[in-house]
C-alpha positions as CSV (number, residue, x, y, z in Angstrom):
1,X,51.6,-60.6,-27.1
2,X,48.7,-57.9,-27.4
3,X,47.9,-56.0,-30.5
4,X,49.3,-52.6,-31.4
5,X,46.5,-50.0,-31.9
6,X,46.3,-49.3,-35.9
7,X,46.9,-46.0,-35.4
8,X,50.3,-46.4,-34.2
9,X,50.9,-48.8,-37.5
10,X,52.9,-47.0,-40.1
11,X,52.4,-48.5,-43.7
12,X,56.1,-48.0,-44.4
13,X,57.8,-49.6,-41.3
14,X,57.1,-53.1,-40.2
15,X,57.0,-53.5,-36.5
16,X,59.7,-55.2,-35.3
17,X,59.8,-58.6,-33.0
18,X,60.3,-58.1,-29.4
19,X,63.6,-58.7,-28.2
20,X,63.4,-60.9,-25.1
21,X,65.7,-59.3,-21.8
22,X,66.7,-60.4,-18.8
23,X,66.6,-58.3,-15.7
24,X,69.7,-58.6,-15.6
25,X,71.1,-55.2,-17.5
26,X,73.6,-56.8,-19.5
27,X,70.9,-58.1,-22.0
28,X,69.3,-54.7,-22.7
29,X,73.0,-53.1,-22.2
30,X,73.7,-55.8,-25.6
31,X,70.4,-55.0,-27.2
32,X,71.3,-51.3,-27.1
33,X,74.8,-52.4,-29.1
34,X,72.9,-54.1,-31.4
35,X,70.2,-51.7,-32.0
36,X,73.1,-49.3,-32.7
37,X,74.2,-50.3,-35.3
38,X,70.8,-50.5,-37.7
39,X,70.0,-47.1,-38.7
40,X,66.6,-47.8,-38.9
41,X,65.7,-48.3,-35.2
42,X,64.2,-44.7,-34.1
43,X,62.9,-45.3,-31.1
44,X,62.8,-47.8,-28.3
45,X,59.9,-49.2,-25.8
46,X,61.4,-51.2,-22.7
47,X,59.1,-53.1,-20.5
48,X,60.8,-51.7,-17.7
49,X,63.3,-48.7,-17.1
50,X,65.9,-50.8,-15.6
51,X,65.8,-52.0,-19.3
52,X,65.5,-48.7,-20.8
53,X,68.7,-47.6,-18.9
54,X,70.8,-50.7,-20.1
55,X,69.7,-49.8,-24.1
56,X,70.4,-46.4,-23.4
57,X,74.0,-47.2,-22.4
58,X,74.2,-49.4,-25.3
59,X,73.2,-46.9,-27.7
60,X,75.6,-44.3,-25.8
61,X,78.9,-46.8,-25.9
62,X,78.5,-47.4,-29.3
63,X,77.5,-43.8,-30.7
64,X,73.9,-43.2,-31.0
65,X,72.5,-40.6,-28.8
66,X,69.2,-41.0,-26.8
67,X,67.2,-39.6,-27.7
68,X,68.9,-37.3,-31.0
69,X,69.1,-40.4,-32.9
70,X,66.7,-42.9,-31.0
71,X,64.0,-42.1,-28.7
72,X,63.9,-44.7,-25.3
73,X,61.1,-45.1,-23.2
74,X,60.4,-47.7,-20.4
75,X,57.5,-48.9,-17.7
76,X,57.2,-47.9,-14.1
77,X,58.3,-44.7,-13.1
78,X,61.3,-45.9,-11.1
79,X,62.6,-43.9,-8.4
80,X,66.2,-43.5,-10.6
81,X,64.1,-42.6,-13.9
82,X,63.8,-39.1,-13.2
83,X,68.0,-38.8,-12.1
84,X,69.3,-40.8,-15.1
85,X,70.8,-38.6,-18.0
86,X,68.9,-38.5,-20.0
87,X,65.7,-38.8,-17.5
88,X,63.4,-41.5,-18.8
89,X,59.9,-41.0,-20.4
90,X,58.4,-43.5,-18.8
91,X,54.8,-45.3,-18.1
92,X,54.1,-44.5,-14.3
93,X,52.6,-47.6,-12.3
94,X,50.9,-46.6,-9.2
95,X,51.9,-49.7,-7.3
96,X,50.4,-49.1,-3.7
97,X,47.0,-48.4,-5.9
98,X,47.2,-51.6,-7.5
99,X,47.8,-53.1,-4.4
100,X,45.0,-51.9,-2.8
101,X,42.5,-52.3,-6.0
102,X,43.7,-56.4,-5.9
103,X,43.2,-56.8,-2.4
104,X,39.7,-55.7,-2.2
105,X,38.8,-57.4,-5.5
106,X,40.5,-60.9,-3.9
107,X,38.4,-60.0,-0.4
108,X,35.2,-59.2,-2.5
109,X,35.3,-63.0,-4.2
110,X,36.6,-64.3,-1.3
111,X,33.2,-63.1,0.6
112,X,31.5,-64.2,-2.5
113,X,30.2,-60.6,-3.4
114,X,31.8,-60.7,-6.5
115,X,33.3,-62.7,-9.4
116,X,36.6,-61.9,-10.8
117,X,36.7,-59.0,-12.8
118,X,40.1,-57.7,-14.6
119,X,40.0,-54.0,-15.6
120,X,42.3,-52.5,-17.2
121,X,44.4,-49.5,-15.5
122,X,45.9,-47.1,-17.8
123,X,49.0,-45.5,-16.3
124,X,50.0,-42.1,-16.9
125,X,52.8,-41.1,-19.4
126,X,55.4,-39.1,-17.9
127,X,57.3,-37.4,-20.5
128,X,61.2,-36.9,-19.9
129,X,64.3,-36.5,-21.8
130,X,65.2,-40.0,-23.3
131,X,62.0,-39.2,-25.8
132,X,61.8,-36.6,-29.0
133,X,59.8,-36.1,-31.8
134,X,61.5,-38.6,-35.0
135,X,64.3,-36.9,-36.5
136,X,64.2,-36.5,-40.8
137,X,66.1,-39.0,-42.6
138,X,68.9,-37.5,-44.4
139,X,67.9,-35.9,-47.1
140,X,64.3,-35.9,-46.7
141,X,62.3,-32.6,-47.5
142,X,61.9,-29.7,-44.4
143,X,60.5,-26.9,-43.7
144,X,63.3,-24.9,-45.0
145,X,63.9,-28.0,-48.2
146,X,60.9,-28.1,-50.0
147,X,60.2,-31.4,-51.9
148,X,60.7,-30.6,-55.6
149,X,57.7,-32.6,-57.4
150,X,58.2,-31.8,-61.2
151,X,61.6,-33.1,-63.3
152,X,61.3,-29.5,-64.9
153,X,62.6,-26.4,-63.3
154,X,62.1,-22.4,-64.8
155,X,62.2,-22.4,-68.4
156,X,61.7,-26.5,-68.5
157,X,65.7,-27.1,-67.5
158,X,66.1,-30.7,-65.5
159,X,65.9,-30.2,-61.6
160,X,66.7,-32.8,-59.3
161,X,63.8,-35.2,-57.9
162,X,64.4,-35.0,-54.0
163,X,62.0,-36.6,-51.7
164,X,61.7,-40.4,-49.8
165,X,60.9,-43.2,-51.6
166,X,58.7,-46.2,-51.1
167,X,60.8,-49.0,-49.1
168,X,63.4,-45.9,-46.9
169,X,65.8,-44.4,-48.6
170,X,65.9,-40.8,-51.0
171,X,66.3,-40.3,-53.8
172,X,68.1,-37.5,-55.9
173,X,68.3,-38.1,-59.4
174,X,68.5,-35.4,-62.5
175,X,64.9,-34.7,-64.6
C-alpha cells in the first residue's frame, strides 16, 4: 500500500483501512451496505468503477445518496462510467498508451539499449456526477449560521455555543 500525500491528511479523521473487493460486484454492492450505515464515511475511492458502481448501489438500496451524502469515485474511465446514474468521476487510464509505452520499453531492454525504467503515468481526473464538494455536518456553522464564539450575547445574556468539536460531533450548550 503507497502513502497518502499529507496534504490530503485531515488532522480530525483517520484514514480508514482498505476494504479488500472482489471483481465480482457483490463485494463492493456489500461494502456499499456497510458503508451506509456509518455516518461518517463521506466519500468513497474504488480501485476500479465496476467497484464504484457496486458501492454506489449499495449506498442507494440502503438510503444514502451518491454523491448528496457520500461522494464515489473509481479508476479507469470505463466505457459504462459516463452512462451510469450518477456518471462516475473517475481516474481515466489510457490503456492503448500504456500498451504501447511497455512494449517499446520491453523491446528497448530486450535489444539491450536500455535498463528497466518504471515511470510513473498520471492519469487524468474526469470529473462526473457521483463526486461533490463534502456536505456540513449537521449543525455545523454556514454561510448563512455564523459560529457564535463568546458564551455572552448583547447586554452579557447567555447565548448558545454552536460550532464542531474536537473528536466529530457539535455542540450547543447555553453560556
Amino acid at each position: 500500500m503507497g502513502s497518502i500525500t499529507p496534504r490530503y491528511r485531515s488532522p480530525h479523521r483517520p484514514i480508514p483501512p482498505i476494504q479488500d473487493v472482489s471483481w465480482d460486484g457483490s463485494t463492493a454492492y456489500a461494502i456499499g451496505r456497510e458503508f451506509a450505515h456509518d455516518p461518517d464515511v463521506t466519500a468513497v475511492f474504488c480501485g476500479n468503477d465496476e467497484t464504484a458502481m457496486g458501492v454506489i448501489r449499495g449506498l442507494d438500496d440502503s438510503g444514502r445518496r451518491v454523491p448528496d451524502d457520500v461522494s464515489v469515485a473509481g479508476f479507469d474511465d470505463h466505457p459504462l462510467a459516463s452512462r451510469f446514474i450518477p456518471a462516475i468521476t473517475t481516474a481515466r487510464q489510457d490503456f492503448a498508451e500504456l500498451g504501447r509505452h511497455g512494449t517499446a520499453q520491453l523491446l528497448a531492454l530486450l535489444r539491450g539499449e536500455s535498463s528497466l525504467a518504471l515511470e510513473a503515468v498520471e492519469p487524468p481526473l474526469v470529473f462526473r456526477e457521483s463526486t461533490s464538494a463534502p456536505r456540513p455536518h449537521p449543525g455545523a456553522p454556514t454561510a448563512q449560521q455564523p459560529r457564535v464564539r463568546t458564551g455572552l450575547g448583547p447586554g452579557r445574556k447567555p447565548c448558545p455555543l454552536v460550532g464542531p468539536q474536537p473528536g466529530g460531533g457539535t455542540s450547543r450548550h447555553g453560556g
